[in-house]
N, C-alpha and C positions, 0 to 999 in steps of 0.2 A: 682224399686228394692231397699230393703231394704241397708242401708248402711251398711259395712262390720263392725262398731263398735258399732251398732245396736243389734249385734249378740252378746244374753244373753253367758258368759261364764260358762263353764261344773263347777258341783258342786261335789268333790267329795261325795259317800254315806259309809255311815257304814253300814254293816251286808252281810247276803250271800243271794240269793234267785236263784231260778231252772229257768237251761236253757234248750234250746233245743240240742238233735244231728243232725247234717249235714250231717257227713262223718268217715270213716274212723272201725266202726265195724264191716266190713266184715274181716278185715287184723286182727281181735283180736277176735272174738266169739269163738273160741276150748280155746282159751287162758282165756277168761272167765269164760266158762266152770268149770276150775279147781278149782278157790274159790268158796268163800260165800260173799256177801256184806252182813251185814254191818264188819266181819271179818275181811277180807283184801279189796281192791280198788286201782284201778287208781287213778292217781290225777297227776298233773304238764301239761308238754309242749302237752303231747300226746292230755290229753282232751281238751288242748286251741286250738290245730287243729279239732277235731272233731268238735266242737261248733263253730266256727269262723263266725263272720255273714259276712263271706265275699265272692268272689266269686273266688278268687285266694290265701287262706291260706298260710301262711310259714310254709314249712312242719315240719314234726314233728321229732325228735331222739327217744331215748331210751323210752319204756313204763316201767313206773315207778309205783311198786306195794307197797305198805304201808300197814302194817296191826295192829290191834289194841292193840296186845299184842304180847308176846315174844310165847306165844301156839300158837296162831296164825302163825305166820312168821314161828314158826320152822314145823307145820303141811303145810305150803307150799314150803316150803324147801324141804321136802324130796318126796313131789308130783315132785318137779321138778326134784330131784335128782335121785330120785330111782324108780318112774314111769316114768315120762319122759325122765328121762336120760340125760339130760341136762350136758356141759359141762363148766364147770367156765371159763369164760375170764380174770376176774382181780377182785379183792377184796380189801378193805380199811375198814376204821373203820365204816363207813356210807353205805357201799351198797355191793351188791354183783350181780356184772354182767353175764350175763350168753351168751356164742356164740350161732349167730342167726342159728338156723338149716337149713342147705342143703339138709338134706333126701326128696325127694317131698313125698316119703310113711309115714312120720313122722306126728303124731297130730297138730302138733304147724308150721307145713310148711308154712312158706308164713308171718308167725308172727314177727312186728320190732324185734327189741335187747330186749330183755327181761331186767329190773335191777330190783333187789329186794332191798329195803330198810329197813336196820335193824332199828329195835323197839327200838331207842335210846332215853331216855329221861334225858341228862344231859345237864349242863351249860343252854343256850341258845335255845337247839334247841330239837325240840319233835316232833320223829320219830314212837309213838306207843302212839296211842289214836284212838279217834273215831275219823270220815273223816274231820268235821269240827273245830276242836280243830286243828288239822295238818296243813289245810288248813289257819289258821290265823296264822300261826309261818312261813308260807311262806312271802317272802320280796313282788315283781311283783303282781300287782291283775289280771295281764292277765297268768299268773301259779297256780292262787288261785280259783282251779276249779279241781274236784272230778267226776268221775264216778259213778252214782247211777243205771242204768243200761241201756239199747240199746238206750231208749229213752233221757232221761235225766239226765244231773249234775247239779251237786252244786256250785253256781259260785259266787265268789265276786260280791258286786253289782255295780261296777265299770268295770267289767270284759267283760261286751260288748261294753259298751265304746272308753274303752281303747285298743281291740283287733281290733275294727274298724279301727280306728286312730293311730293306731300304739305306740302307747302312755307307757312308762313306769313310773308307780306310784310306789311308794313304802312304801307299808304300816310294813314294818317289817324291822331292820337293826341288824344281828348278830352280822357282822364285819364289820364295813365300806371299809376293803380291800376288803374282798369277796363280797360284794355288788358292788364295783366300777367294780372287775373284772366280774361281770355277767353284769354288765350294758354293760361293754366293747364287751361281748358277743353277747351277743343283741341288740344293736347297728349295728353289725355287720351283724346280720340276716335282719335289714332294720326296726328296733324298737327308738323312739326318747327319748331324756330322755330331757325333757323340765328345761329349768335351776333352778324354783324351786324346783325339785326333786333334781335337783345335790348338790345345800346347804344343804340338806339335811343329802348327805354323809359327808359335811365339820364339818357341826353342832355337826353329831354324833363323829366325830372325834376329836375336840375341847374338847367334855363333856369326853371323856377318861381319866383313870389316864396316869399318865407320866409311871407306870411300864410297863401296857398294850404294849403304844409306842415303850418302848425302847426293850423289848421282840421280838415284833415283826419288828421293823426295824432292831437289832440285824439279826436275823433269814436268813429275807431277805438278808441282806447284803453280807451274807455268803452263796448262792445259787446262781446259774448260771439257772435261768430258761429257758425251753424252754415253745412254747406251751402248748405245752401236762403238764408239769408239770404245769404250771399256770392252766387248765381246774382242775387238781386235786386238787393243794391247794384249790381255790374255791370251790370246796366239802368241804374240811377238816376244813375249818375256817369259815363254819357255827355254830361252837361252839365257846362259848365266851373265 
């Protein structure tokens, strides 16, 4: 038996290349239905459960829909809104969620949480492009992975790797706050964050101006967070 320090260590790769699906389009086909790829698309945690070359996934949240322009998103807005009838759950600058439906006679029955994510392209972060321009402004290479359709995505080339093994890389840093707190997230789902990733966040934090800092330590200081309000900043401070 080979010695355990024998064993060549993983190299990370740059660019994207197509994976397979496993699981999980039966719970979204009427829901696809409704677009157009390359228009709109999936992309994030949904398709890293769909794709997971594993045999016991971490299940999935919200199916997260992106689309490539402001026509786009608002031509599915009102498919949701005024054919499907969908009704709002909660809204912010970055997304717009919608309650999962009860009707069993409804189209969309059976379908996760719908979130639709607006076509934002400022500061840091870019919410309205084509599927792989979107997919590199994600932080995780195991969220860096797109729906092309029943059969396959678009996946970091790290992204089976690292879904394997649990592994969180991080090839994108908006905020180092909101980065630490999605790490803290997923950590929590049973995901590692190996401690050269974690310098990482210290690094980016370090190269900050002092304004950035004191803005946002200000901020905090004067908020009582809970949970739930920590999952939302983490949204909001993907912009620089």
């Amino acid at each position: 038996m080979a010695d355990k320090k024998d064993k060549p260590k993983y190299k990370s790769q740059d660019g994207f290349e197509e994976v397979r699906v496993y699981r999980g389009f039966t719970e979204i086909e009427n829901l696809f239905k409704l677009f157009s790829y390359p228009d709109s698309f999936i992309c994030g945690g949904y398709v890293r459960y769909m794709c997971a070359p594993v045999t016991n996934p971490i299940p999935a949240g919200d199916v997260d829909i992106y689309s490539i322009n402001e026509g786009a998103y608002k031509k599915l807005f009102n498919v949701f809104d005024k054919q499907m009838k969908l009704e709002a759950k909660h809204e912010n600058e970055v997304s717009l969620t919608f309650k999962k439906v009860t009707d069993k006679d409804h189209f969309l029955f059976g379908t996760p949480t719908i979130q639709l994510i607006k076509p934002l392209n400022e500061g840091a972060i870019v919410a309205g492009a084509d599927m792989q321009t979107i997919l590199e402004n994600f932080d995780f290479t195991v969220i860096r992975i797109g729906l092309k359709d029943k059969n396959v995505a678009l996946a970091d080339k790290d992204y089976i790797h690292d879904e394997t093994h649990k592994v969180l890389r991080l090839k994108n840093i908006h905020c180092p706050l909101s980065s630490t707190l999605r790490c803290m997230k997923y950590s929590k789902k049973g995901y590692w964050l190996p401690v050269v990733e974690t310098l990482k966040l210290f690094t980016d934090w370090d190269e900050r101006d002092d304004d950035y800092k004191i803005k946002l330590m200000d901020f905090l200081a004067k908020e009582d967070l809970s949970e739930e309000d920590v999952n939302e900043l983490e949204k909001l401070l993907r912009i620089d």
